[in-house]
N, C-alpha and C positions, 0 to 999 in steps of 0.2 A: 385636281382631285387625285389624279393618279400618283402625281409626286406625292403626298399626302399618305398616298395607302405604302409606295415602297418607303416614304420616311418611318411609319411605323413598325413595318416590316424589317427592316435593315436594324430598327432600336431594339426590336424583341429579339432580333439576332445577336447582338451586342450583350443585351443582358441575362441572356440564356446561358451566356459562359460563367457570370456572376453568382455568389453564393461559397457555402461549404460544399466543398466536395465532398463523397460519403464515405473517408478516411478522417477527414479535418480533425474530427474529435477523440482520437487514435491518440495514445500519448500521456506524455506527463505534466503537469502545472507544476514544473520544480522549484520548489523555494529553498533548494539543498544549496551549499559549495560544490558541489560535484555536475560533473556534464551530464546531460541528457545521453550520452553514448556508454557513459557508466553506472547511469540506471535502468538503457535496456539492456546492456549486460547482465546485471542483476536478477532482472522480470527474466530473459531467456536462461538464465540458470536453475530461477523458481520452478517455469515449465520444467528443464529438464530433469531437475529435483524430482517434483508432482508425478513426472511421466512414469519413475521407476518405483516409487510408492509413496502411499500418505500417511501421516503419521495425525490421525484426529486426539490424541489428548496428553500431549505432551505437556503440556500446564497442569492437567489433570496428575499428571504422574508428580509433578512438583511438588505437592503437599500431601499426596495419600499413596497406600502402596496396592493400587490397580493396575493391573494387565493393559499392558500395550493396545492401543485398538488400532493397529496396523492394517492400510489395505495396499491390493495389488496398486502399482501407478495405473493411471486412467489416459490413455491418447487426448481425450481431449483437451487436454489443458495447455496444447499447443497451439490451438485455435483458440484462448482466450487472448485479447489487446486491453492496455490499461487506454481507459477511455476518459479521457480528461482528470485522469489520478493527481490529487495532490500529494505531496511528499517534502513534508517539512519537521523540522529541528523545534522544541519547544523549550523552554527554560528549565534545568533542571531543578526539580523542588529543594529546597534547601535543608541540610540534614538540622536545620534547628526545628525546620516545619514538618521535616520527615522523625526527628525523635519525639514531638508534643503528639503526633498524632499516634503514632505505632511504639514508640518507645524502643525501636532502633537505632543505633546508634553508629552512621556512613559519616565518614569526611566528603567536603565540598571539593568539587561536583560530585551529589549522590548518583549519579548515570541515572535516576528516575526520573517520571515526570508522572501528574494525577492520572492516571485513566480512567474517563468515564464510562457511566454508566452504557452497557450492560455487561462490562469489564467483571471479571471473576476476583477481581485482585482490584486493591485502593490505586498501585502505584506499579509502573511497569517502566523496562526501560524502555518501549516502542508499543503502539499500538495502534490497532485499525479500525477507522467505520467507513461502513458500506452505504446507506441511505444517498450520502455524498462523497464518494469513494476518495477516501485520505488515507495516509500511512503519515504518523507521529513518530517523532524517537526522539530519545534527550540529547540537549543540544552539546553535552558534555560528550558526543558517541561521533561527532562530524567529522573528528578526523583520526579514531582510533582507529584504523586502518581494516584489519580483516572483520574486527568486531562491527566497525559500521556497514560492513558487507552482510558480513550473519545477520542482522537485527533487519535490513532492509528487505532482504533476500526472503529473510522468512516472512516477513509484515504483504510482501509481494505473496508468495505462498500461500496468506492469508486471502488476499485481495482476489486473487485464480479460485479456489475454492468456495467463495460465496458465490462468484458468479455460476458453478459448477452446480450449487444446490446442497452444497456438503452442510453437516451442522457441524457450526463452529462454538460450541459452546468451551470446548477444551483447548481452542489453538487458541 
């Protein structure tokens, strides 16, 4: 009986070290070309971006001519972690399905892809949802070098200020 009791004592010990740790899910789901060390690059740039101000409607500014809604940077946005973030490349829409629909007129690759819905725009080069935290960009942007920095870097930016509580109807 007593061996018995240290056998199940010695097993609960055993699998007591078992599990996620309460980091594990810290991080990114990369389905990029690029390393994981150069997308927390990225995400610590977005903080340090965020830290020294935010800029809420920059999109907004894109098609109407409204005031900046400029704020101070916010600290905390050094204590946000991407938490199981995806971050992947999607097919860029084709400028025959991009001029039937918008009657614009890009050469292949259009740098776009569809953005859904609650998207303010049909077609964007990069965008973000939050419910299941992803960052999209067109697959035409993988290896344009600083551009697919920008487009990540801000989609990141994006990703820090939902968890913040910011409204992101203009980024």
């Amino acid at each position: 009986m007593r061996a018995r009791v240290h056998l199940v004592i010695m097993t609960c010990v055993l699998f007591s070290g078992c599990g996620n740790a309460p980091d594990a899910d810290i991080g990114f789901l990369n389905e990029t070309q690029h390393s994981d060390a150069q997308l927390w690059s990225l995400w610590k740039a977005a903080q340090n971006n965020l830290s020294q101000q935010i800029d809420l409607n920059p999109l907004q500014r894109q098609f109407s001519s409204v005031a900046p809604d400029i704020l101070p940077g916010d600290s905390r946005v050094m204590a946000v972690s991407p938490h199981r973030l995806v971050v992947s490349s999607q097919p860029d829409v084709t400028s025959a399905s991009l001029y039937t629909a918008t009657g614009s007129n890009r050469p292949d690759p259009t740098g776009l892809i569809v953005c859904p819905q609650p998207c303010n725009v049909n077609y964007a080069a990069a965008y973000s949802l939050y419910l299941r935290p992803a960052s999209h960009y067109a697959a035409s942007w993988e290896f344009a070098g600083n551009n697919f920095d920008a487009l990540v870097q801000y989609e990141f930016e994006n990703q820090i200020l939902k968890v913040l509580g910011y409204d992101m109807k203009w980024r």
